[in-house]
Structures are given as structure tokens and as C-alpha cells.
TORRO-313422 format. One line per 4 residues: their letters; for each residue x negated, z, y negated of C-alpha. Coordinates in steps of 0.1 Angstrom, whole numbers, plus 2048, in hexadecimal, padded with zeros to 3 digits. Example, Ala and Ser with C-alpha at 12.3 -4.5 7.8 and 13.67 -1.06 7.14 Angstrom:
% residues 2
as	785:84E:82D ~ 777:847:80B
% end
This chain:
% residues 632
xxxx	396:0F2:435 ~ 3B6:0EC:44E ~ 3CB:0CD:448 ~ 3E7:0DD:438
xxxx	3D1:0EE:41F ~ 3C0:0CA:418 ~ 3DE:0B5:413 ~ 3EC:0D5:3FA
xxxx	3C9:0D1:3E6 ~ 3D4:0AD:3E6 ~ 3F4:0AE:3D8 ~ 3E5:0C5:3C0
xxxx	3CF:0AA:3B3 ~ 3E7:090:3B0 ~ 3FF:0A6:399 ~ 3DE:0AC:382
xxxx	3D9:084:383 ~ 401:085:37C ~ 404:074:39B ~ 42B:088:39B
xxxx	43A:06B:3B6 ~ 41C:06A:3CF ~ 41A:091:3CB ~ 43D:094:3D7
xxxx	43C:080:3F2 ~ 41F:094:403 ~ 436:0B4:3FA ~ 452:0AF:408
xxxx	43D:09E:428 ~ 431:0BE:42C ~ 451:0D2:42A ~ 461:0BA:443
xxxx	446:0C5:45C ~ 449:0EB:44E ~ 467:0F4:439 ~ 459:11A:433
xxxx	43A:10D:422 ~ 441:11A:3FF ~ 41F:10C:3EE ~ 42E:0E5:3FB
xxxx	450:0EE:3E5 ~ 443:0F8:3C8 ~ 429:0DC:3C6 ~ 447:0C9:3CF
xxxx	45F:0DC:3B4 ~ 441:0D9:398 ~ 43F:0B5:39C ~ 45E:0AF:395
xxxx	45E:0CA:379 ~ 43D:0BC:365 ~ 44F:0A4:366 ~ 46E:0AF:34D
xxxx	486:0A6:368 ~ 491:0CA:369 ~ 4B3:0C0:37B ~ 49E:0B3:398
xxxx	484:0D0:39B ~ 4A4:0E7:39A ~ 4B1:0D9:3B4 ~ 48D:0D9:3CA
xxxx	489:0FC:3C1 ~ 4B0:105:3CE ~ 4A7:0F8:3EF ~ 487:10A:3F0
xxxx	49C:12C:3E9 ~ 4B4:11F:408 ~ 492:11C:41F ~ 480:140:40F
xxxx	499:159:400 ~ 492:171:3E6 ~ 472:15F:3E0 ~ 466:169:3C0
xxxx	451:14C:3B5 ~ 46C:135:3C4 ~ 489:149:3B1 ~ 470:14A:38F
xxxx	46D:123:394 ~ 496:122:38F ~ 494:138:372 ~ 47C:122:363
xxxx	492:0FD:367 ~ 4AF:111:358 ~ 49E:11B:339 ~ 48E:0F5:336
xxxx	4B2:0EF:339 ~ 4C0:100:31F ~ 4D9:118:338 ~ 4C6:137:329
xxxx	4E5:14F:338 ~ 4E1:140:358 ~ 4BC:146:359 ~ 4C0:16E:34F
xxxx	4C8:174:36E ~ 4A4:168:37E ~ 492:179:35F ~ 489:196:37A
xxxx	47A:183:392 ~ 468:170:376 ~ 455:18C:36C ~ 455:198:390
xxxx	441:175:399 ~ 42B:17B:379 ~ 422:19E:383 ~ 41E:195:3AE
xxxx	404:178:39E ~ 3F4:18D:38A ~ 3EE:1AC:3A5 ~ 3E4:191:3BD
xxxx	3C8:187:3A7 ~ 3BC:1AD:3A5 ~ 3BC:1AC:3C9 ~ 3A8:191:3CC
xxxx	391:19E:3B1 ~ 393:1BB:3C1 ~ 38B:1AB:3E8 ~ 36A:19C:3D6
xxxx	359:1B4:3C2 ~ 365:1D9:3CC ~ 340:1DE:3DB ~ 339:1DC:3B7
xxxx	358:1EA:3A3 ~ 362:209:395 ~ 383:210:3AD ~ 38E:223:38B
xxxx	38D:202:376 ~ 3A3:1EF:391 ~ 3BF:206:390 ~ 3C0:206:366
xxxx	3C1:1DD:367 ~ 3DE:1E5:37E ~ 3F0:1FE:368 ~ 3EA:1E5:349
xxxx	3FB:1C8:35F ~ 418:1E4:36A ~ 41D:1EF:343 ~ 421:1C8:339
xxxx	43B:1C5:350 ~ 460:1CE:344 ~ 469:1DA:368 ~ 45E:1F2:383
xxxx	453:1DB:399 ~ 44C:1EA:3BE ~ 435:1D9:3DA ~ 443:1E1:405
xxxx	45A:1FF:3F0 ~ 43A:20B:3E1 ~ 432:211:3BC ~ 41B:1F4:3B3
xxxx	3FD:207:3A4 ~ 404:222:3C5 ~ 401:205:3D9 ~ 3E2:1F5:3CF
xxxx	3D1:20D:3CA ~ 3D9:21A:3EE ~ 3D0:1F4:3F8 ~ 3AD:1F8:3DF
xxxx	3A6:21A:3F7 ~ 3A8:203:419 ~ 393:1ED:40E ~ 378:208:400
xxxx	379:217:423 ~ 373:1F6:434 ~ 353:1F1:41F ~ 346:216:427
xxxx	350:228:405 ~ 366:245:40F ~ 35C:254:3EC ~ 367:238:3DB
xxxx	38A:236:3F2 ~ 392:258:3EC ~ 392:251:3C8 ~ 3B1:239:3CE
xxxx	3C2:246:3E7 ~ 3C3:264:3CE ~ 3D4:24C:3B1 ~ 3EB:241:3C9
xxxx	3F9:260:3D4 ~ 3FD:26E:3AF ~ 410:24A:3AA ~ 422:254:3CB
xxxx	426:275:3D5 ~ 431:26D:3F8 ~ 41E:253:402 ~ 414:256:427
xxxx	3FB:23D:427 ~ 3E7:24B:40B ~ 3E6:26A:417 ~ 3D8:25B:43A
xxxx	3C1:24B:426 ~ 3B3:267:416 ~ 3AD:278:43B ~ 39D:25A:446
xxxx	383:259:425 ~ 37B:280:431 ~ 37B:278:454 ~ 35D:25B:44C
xxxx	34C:27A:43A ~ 34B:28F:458 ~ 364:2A6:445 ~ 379:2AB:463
xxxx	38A:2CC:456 ~ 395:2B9:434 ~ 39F:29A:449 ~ 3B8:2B2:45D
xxxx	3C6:2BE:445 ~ 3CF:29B:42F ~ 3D7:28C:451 ~ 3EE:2A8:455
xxxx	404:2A2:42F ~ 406:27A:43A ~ 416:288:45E ~ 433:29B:447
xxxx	439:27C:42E ~ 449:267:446 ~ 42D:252:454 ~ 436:234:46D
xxxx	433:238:490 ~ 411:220:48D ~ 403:230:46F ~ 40D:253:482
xxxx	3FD:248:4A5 ~ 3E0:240:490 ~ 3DD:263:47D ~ 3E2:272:4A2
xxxx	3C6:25D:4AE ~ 3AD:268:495 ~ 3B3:28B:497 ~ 3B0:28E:4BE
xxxx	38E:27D:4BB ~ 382:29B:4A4 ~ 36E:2B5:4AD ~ 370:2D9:4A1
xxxx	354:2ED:492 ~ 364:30C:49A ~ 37A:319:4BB ~ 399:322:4A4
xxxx	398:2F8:49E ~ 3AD:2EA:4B9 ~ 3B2:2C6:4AE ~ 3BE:2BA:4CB
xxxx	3D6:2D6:4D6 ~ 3E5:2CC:4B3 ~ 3EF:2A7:4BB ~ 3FD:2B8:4DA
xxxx	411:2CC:4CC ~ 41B:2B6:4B0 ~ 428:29F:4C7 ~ 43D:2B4:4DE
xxxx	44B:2C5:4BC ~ 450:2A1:4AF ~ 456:289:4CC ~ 466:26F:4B2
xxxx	445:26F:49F ~ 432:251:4B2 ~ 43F:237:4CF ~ 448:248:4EF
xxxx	42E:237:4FE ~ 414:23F:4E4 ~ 421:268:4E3 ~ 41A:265:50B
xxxx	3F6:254:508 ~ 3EB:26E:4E9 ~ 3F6:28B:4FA ~ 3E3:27E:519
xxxx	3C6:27B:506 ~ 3C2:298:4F5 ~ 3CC:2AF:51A ~ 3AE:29A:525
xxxx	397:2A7:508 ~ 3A3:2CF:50F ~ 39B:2CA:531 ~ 3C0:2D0:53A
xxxx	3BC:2B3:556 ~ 3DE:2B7:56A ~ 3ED:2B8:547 ~ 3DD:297:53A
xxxx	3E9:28A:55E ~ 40C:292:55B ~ 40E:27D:536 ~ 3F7:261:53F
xxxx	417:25D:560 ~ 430:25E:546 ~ 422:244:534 ~ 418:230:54F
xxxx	443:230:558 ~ 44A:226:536 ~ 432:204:539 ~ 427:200:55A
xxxx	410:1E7:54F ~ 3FE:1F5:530 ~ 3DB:1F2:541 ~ 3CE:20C:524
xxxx	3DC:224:53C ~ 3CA:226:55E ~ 3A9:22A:555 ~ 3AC:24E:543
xxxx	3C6:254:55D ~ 3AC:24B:579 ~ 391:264:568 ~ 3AA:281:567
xxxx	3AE:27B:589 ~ 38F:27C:590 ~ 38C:2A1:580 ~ 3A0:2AF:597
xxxx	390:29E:5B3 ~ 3AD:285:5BE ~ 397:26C:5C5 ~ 3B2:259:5D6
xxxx	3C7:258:5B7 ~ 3AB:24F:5A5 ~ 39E:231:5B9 ~ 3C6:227:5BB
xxxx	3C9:227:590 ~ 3A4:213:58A ~ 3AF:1FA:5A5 ~ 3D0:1F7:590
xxxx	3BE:1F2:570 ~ 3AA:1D7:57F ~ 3C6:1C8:589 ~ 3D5:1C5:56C
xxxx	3B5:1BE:559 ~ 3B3:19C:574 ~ 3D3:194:566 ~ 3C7:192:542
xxxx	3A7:17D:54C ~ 3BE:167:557 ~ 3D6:165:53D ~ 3BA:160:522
xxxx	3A7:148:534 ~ 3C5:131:536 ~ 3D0:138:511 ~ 3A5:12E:507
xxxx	3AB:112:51C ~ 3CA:10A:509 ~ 3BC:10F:4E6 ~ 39B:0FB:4F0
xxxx	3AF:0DA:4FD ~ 3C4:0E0:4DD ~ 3A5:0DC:4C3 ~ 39E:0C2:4D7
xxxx	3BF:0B2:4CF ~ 3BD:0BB:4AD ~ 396:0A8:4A9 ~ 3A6:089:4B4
xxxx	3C6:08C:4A0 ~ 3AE:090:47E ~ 3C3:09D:45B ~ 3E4:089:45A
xxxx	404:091:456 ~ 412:07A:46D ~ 40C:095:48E ~ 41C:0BA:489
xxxx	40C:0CA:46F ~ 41D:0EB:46C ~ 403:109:46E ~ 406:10E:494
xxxx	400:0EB:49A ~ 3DE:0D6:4AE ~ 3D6:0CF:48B ~ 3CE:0ED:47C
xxxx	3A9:0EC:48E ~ 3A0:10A:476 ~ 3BB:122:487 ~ 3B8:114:4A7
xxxx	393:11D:4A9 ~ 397:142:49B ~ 3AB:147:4B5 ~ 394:136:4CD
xxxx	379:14D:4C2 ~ 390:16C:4C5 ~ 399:163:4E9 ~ 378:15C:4F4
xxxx	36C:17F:4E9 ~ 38E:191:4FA ~ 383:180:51A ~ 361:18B:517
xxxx	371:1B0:513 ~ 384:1AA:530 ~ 36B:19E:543 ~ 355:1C0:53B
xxxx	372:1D9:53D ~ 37B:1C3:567 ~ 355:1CB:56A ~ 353:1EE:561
xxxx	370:1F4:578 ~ 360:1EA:591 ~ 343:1F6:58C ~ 359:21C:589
xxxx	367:211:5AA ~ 341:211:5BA ~ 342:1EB:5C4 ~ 325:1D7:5C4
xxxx	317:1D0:5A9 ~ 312:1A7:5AD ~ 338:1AC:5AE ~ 337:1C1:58C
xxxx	31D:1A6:583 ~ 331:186:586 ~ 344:196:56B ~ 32C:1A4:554
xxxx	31B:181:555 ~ 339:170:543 ~ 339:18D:52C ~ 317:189:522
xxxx	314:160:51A ~ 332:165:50B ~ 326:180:4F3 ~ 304:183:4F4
xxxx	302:19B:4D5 ~ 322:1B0:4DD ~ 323:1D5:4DF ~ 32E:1D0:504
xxxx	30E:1B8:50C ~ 2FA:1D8:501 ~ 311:1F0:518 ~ 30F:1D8:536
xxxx	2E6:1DC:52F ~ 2E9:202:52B ~ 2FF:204:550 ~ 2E5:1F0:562
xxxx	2CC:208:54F ~ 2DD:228:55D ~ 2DD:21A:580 ~ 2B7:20E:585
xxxx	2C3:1EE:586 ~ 2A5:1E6:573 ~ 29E:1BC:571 ~ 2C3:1BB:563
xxxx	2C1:1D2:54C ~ 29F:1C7:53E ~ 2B0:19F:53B ~ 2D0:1AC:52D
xxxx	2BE:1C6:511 ~ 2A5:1A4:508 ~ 2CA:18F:505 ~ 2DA:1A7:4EF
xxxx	2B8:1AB:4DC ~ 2B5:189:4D7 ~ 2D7:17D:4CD ~ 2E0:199:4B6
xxxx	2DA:18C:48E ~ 2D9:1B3:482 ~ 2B9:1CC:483 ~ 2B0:1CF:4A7
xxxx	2C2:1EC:4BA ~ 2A8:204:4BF ~ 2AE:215:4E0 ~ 2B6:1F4:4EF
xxxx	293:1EF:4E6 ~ 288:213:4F5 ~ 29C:210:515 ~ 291:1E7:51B
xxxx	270:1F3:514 ~ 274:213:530 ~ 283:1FA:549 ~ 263:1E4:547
xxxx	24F:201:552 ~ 261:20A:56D ~ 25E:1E9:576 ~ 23B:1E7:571
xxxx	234:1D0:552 ~ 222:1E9:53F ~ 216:1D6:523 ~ 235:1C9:51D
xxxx	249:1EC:51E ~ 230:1F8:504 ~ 239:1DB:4EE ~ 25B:1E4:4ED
xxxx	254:20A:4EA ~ 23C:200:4CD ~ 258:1EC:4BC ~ 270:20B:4BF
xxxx	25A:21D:4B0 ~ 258:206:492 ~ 27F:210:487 ~ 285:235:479
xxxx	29E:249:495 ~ 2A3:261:4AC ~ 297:249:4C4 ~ 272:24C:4BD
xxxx	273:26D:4D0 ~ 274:25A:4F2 ~ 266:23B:4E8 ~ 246:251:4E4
xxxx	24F:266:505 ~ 24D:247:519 ~ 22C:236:504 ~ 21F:25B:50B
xxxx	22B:253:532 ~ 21B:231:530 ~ 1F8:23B:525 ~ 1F5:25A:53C
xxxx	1FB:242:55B ~ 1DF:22B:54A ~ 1CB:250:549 ~ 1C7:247:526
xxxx	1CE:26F:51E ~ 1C6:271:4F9 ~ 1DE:254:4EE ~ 1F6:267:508
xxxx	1EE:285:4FA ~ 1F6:276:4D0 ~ 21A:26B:4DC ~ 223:287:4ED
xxxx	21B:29C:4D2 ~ 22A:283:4B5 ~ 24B:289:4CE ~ 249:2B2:4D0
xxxx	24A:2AE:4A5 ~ 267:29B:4A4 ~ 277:2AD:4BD ~ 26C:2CD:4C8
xxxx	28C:2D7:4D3 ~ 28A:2BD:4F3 ~ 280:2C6:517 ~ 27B:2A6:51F
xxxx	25C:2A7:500 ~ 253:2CB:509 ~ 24D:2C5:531 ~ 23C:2A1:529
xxxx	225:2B2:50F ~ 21B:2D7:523 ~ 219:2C3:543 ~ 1FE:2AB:531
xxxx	1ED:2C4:520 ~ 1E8:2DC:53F ~ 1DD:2C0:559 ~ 1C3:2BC:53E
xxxx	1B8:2DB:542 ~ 1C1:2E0:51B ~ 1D0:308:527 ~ 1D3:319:502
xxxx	1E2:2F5:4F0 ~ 1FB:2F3:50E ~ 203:31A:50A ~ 206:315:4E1
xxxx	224:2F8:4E8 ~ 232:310:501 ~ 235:32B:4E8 ~ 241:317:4D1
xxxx	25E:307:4EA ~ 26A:32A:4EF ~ 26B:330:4C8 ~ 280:30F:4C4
xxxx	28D:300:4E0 ~ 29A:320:4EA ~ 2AA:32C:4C7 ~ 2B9:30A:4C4
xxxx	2CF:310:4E9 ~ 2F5:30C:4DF ~ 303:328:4EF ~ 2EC:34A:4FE
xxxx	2F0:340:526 ~ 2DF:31F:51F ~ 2C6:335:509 ~ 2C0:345:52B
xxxx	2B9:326:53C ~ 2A5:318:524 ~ 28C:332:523 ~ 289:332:547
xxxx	27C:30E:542 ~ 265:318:52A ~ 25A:333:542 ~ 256:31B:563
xxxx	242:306:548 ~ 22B:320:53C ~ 227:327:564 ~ 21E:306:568
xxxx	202:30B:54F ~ 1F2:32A:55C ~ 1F9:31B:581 ~ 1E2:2FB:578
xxxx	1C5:311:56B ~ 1C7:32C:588 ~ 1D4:34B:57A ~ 1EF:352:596
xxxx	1F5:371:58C ~ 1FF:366:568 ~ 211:347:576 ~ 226:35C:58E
xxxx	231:374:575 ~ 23E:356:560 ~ 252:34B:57E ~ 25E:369:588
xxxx	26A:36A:55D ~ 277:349:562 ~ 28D:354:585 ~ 299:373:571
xxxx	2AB:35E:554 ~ 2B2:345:56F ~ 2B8:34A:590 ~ 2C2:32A:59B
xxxx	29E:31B:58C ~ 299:30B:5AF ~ 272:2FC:5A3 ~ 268:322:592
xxxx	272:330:5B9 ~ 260:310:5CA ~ 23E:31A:5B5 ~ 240:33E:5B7
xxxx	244:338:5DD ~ 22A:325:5DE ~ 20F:33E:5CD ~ 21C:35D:5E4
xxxx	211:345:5FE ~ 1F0:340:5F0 ~ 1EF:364:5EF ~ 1F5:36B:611
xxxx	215:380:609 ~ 22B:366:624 ~ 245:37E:622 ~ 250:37C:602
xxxx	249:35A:606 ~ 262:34F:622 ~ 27D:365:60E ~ 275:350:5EF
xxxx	272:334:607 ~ 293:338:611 ~ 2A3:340:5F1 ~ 296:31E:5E8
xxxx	2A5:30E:603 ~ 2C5:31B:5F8 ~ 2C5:312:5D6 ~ 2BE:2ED:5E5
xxxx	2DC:2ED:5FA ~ 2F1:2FC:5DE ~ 2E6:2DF:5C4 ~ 2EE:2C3:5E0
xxxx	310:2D5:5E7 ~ 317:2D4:5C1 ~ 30C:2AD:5BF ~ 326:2A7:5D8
% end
């Protein structure tokens, strides 16, 4: 509890010991320090009032009104001393914002109701306490310009789909839009609910009714948002192509610099680089120093292949991300020597007690804690800028460190872990996955445990590697298709084939749609001289992994996998006839299969056709040279 809150609870005790003079005196303390605090005058107001000296508490309450205008419970208060005093006319006149204060108490005890137990509740019952309260009340009272029951019940939807209950959410965003017709917010709502349901279509079109009410440019930038990140199920859904146009039909519609950023965005996602260029420069003349900008810019850049650019618009970013380390660290400083301040000031009202002040410790260290963890974002976004930049990494690392004692548990701790992962950088990724394992209160992240587990093997600690892999395995996911690939790795190196053998196979069942599962299975099977089982997994590859391509060139490429596999096979047991024909299949629906030509090469050798085999020699060659020349 802060100070201020303290010494209200106190004043609060002494009016219920009828204390009324010492109650006072800590009231109107408190206002001198802070003359908006509107609990302090009406403690101050009621003290007076309790007291039946009505004249007085008239008089505390006018001020108050001078100090916070239109304030209901303040204006109620002066309605109340003028009834006591028998000046009923002159108290007509505050009989509105009587039952005004009445109602505002009663729909902010629903709320808290509401903010407690809607896990629990029935959204329905809510919203028919509310319309009892509305009926009760001889006006129409309205809440931001919002029906009352419209807007609660739009409020009651937020707070469903903060606790994961879209179903639940739709239900009141529905009630408040048949309260309000037009409410933008609602409808937004209602796209959001659908959008957690994966019911992009339905989203769209909600999402589109709140862009016609009238939405604000925040709630409209936020709509915008949400619909460039969808994906369509179908080519005639062009999600993104409608923010575009949206926004160059309706310029008005968001910020200038938000229209410039979401059209940028969304020319990104089409693929329409020069496009996405030409708004992300726009933007970045509206606010040169919007850091948000350069990085996307930086990647469409790189797209075209102006590397320069590119380079030029990261080292900008970093730039300005420096500035904010900076910045931050000076206001953490700040708000640390402050608390201290505040510690050694203890609760009294003699030292500045307003809600800024040294003495609210409470505040103060909320906003400590919020600091600490935007540094430790900066600090990972100035790392993976450099890191973009291809500097070295203890440069990226001097960084990454801050980010990681900061927040040992964060979402970035686990990406700084995944980068080092990507890059072979093994000994840091294995300490940084074990830091983010151990400091994270949830269920353990399961592929952190696959990929710290794959790291120790590759660094050479096998046993534990398959300790990791073993936990992995423990938790329900997709996951446990490589955490037994690599246990399946791990006990083939031991040349303990059978165990091998088991997790391959508990892989192929989970996911016979991998090539990854497929190769590590066949290739097992066939060095083990297990011909038909290895041939059975390659018919069934080309039965499923095959069907399953997404469009019919990769079907193509996909059985010429399978093929080169099944070539493999016949290859290990010394049918080259068999094995070449499966190559040759496997060149046929491939031709740029560069190990299919390296084997079949190989056997014409064997064969004594050298020939053929410097022509597929050389064709090999060629497909070499065309891979590096694509890599570059």
C-alpha cells in the first residue's frame, strides 16, 4: 500500500471512531500537497457533514467542485448539504447528478464484480444486473457518449478476450451493438473474438462494419493491423491488398504516419518490394526518428538486392536503438535513486506526497520494473542489429548478456538462445536454453528442451543431450517428432541399432509426412541390411509424403526424393540395375537432384560405361556450380 492510500485508510478510521477534527486535518494535509485528490475532499467534506454542520461541508464540497468540475460525486455531495439544509429548490437542480453518482457507484461495483469472477460468470447475467441498475435509474445515463448497458457490456467482451473466451466475448459484444447500433468498438470486438477462433473470413468481415462506423484513428490502425497479419485460405482473399487499398481510398482513416507504415507492411507481405520501399520513405520523412521504421525498410532493401541501402537503414536503427539504451538507463537510474529517497523518507506527510512523488515507493517501482524490462528489449533488438549487420558476435554478445540477467525467463532470452542455436554457436546456446529453462515458473518450453538437448550432442555430451531429448519427450507436441529423430541419431552413433531403429519408427508415425523422418528411417533400415522394411517405408513416403505436397511442382520434387531414397536402398544391397532405374526416376521428376546424378554416376562407373559417366559427371558438376551461384 502507497502512502497516500495509507494515510486515506487512516482518515477513514478516525471518522468511524468520530474522530471528525483529527480526520480533517489529515484531509485537507493531503489536498494541500494534491488539490485534485477527490477521495481527500470528500473524506474532508463528510467529516464535516457527519457531523450536522451542513453549512461547513457545503462550503468544503464547493471548493472541491472549483478543483474537479462536473464531478458527479462532488456535485451529489452539494445536493446532499442542501437537502440537510432545508433549500430543497436549490438542491433540484443536482437531483441528476445524484442519481448519476448512484448509478456510476453502482456500475463500478459490477465492474469490479465483473473483473473478479467473469472466469466464472454467465456474461448474460452481468448485462441483466446492469439493465436492472439502468431501469432504476430515472435518466439515460451514458458512459464516454456510450449507452451504459452498450458500454459495459462492450467493456465485459474486453475482458472475456483477455482471459481466452472469445465465445463468451462475442456474446457481449453482441448486446452491445443491439444497445448501440453504431458502435465501432463492438463491432471490432466481435472481429477480434473470430479472429482468436481462426475464423479469419468472419473476422473480415466484422472488422470491416467497425471500419464504416466511424472508428478512431487508434482503434482503426488496430483493425488495419489485424487484418494484414491474416492469411487467406483461398487466392480470391487478398487481405492485405485490402488495407492497401483502404488506405489510399481513405487516407484520413489512421495517422499519416500509421497509413505510411501499414501500407508498407502489407506491400512487404505481397512481395511488392519497391512498393513497400516507397511507403516505409514516406514515413520515415514524416518522423525521422520512429526507429519502428528501418528495420522492415532494411529487409525490403535487402529483396531487391541494395545491400547498400540496407546496411545504411540497420546502422540507422541501431543508432537510434543506442539512443534509447541510453535514455532508459538514465531514467532506471533515476527511478532507483528515487526509491531510494522514498525508503529513507518513510510515510509522512511532511515530504511531497502527491502521486508522482519519492514517496509513492509502490509507483515508483512499477515503473522501475517496466524500465528494466524496455532496456532489456532494447538491449536484444541493439543485438539482433548487429548481429543482421554480420558483426561479431562477442559484439552482439555484450548485449544479449544484459538482456539475459535482466530477463532470464523472457521471450527474448529464449530467441537470443534460438540465434546462437541457428549459428552453431553451440556452448552459448546450450547455457542460455539451461537459463531460460531454469528461470521460467510455467511448464518447461519443450523445444528449448529439444534444441538444448541437440546442441549437447553436437557438442559431445551425449548423456546429457539424451536427458533433455527424454524430457521433451515427456510433454505431448509436435516436438516429439525430432526429439525422437535426434535420440534415433544418438543411439545409431552408440550402434545401438534397435533402440535407433524404435525412435525412428515412433517419429515416421507421428509424422510420416517428414523427410527429415523418412531419410533417417530408410537410411537405417537399409545400412541394416533390412531391404523389404526399408522398401515398405518408401512406398509408404510416396503414398503420403507425396499426396500431402502443397502444390503439384513440389509433388514432383518430392517424389524424386522418395525415388533417390528407394535408390539408396537397392544401391546398399547391390541391385544396380534397380537402383539406377530409381535414379534415373528420380532425375526425370527432378532434374536438378544433384545426389540422384552423383549416384547414378557413380554405378555407370562401376559398370564400366565411363561415357555416360563423364557426361553425368559433368552434368553434376554443373548443377554444383549452379547451387553455389544461387547461394550467392
Amino acid at each position: 500500500m502507497d502512502t497516500v492510500t495509507a494515510l486515506l485508510a487512516q482518515g477513514a478510521q478516525f471518522i468511524v471512531d468520530k474522530n471528525y477534527a483529527e480526520a480533517r486535518r489529515l484531509y485537507s494535509e493531503l489536498i494541500a500537497q494534491d488539490p485534485k485528490n477527490q477521495n481527500a475532499w470528500l473524506g474532508w467534506g463528510n467529516a464535516y457533514f457527519l457531523e450536522e454542520k451542513y453549512e461547513e461541508a457545503k462550503k468544503i464540497f464547493e471548493d472541491a467542485n472549483l478543483e474537479l468540475p462536473d464531478n458527479q460525486l462532488i456535485l451529489a455531495s452539494i445536493g446532499g448539504c442542501l437537502r440537510q439544509l432545508g433549500r430543497d429548490e436549490e438542491a433540484e437542480v443536482f437531483k441528476r447528478n445524484i442519481e448519476e453518482a448512484i448509478f456510476k457507484t453502482s456500475v463500478d461495483e459490477l465492474i469490479k464484480a465483473i473483473e473478479l469472477s467473469v472466469d466464472r460468470a454467465k456474461v448474460a447475467d452481468y448485462i441483466t444486473e446492469l439493465e436492472k441498475i439502468y431501469a432504476q435509474s430515472s435518466i439515460p445515463p451514458a458512459i464516454e457518449g456510450i449507452n451504459s448497458v452498450a458500454w459495459l457490456a462492450n467493456y465485459m467482451g474486453r475482458l472475456c478476450l483477455e482471459r481466452k473466451k472469445p465465445d463468451l466475448a462475442i456474446v457481449s459484444f453482441v448486446k452491445a451493438i443491439e444497445k448501440e447500433p453504431d458502435y465501432a468498438e463492438a463491432y471490432a470486438g466481435w472481429g477480434h473474438a473470430l479472429y482468436i477462433k481462426v475464423q479469419d473470413a468472419e473476422a473480415f468481415e466484422k472488422y470491416k462494419i467497425s471500419l464504416s462506423k466511424n472508428p478512431s484513428p487508434k482503434l482503426a490502425y488496430e483493425i488495419l493491423q489485424k487484418i494484414g497479419g491474416m492469411q487467406g485460405k483461398t487466392e480470391q482473399e487478398h487481405y492485405q491488398q485490402y488495407v492497401i487499398d483502404t488506405l489510399q481510398a481513405k487516407p484520413d482513416l489512421v495517422l499519416p504516419l500509421n497509413r505510411d507504415l501499414l501500407i508498407g507492411d502489407n506491400q512487404a507481405r505481397l512481395k511488392q518490394y519497391e512498393k513497400a520501399i516507397e511507403a516505409y520513405e514516406n514515413a520515415k520523412r514524416i518522423k525521422p526518428d520512429q526507429q519502428s521504421i528501418y528495420v522492415p525498410l532494411a529487409k525490403a532493401y535487402h529483396e531487391v538486392k541494395k545491400y547498400d541501402k540496407e546496411r545504411e537503414n540497420l546502422r540507422t536503427s541501431l543508432h537510434y536503438t543506442t539512443q534509447q539504451i541510453i535514455t532508459t538507463q538514465q531514467q532506471t537510474t533515476d527511478l532507483e535513486e528515487r526509491i531510494k529517497q522514498a525508503d529513507d523518507t518513510g510515510p509522512t506527510i511532511k515530504e511531497s506526497v502527491d502521486k508522482s512523488s519519492e514517496a509513492n515507493v509502490s509507483q515508483l517501482t512499477d515503473d522501475l520494473t517496466k524500465r528494466k524490462q524496455e532496456l532489456a528489449d532494447l538491449e536484444y533488438k541493439a543485438g539482433q542489429l548487429l548481429l543482421d549487420l554480420n558483426e561479431d558476435v562477442t559484439d552482439v554478445w555484450n548485449y544479449w548478456q544484459k538482456t539475459i540477467d535482466a530477463a532470464p525467463a523472457s521471450e527474448n532470452t529464449r530467441k537470443i538462445a534460438d540465434a546462437m542455436y541457428d549459428r552453431h554457436i553451440w556452448e552459448k546456446a546450450v547455457t542460455t536454453y539451461k537459463v531460460y529453462l531454469k528461470n521460467n515458473k510455467s511448464a518447461p518450453d519443450p523445444y528449448s528442451l529439444v534444441y538444448v538437448g541437440i546442441a549437447l550432442s553436437c557438442q559431445y555430451q551425449y548423456e546429457q543431450s539424451e536427458n533433455y531429448l527424454k524430457k521433451a519427450l515427456a510433454v505431448l507436441g509436435n516436438h516429439q517428432v525430432l526429439a525422437h529423430i535426434w535420440l534415433g541419431h544418438l543411439n545409431t552413433d552408440k550402434r545401438m541399432f534397435p533402440k535407433a531403429e524404435d525412435h525412428y519408427r515412433a517419429a515416421f508415425r507421428l509424422d510420416s509426412t517428414s523427410y527429415q523422418v523418412i531419410e533417417a528411417l530408410v537410411s537405417l533400415l537399409s545400412g541394416q541390411k533390412k531391404t523389404k522394411d526399408a522398401l515398405e517405408v518408401c512406398e509408404k513416403a510416396m503414398d503420403k509424403y507425396v499426396k500431402t505436397a502443397p502444390v503439384a511442382d513440389k509433388e514432383e520434387e518430392r517424389m524424386a526424393e522418395v525415388f533417390y531414397l528407394k535408390g539408396n536402398v537397392y544401391l546398399d544391397s547391390g541391385e544396380l540395375e534397380e537402383a539406377k532405374e530409381c535414379y534415373r526416376m528420380a532425375i526425370n521428376k527432378d532434374g536438378k537432384h544433384v545426389l540422384a546424378r552423383h549416384n547414378m554416376s557413380f554405378i555407370l562407373e562401376k559398370q564400366g560405361r565411363y561415357g555416360e559417366a563423364r557426361d553425368e559427371w559433368g552434368r553434376v558438376a554443373q548443377s554444383y556450380n549452379e547451387h553455389t551461384l544461387n547461394l550467392t
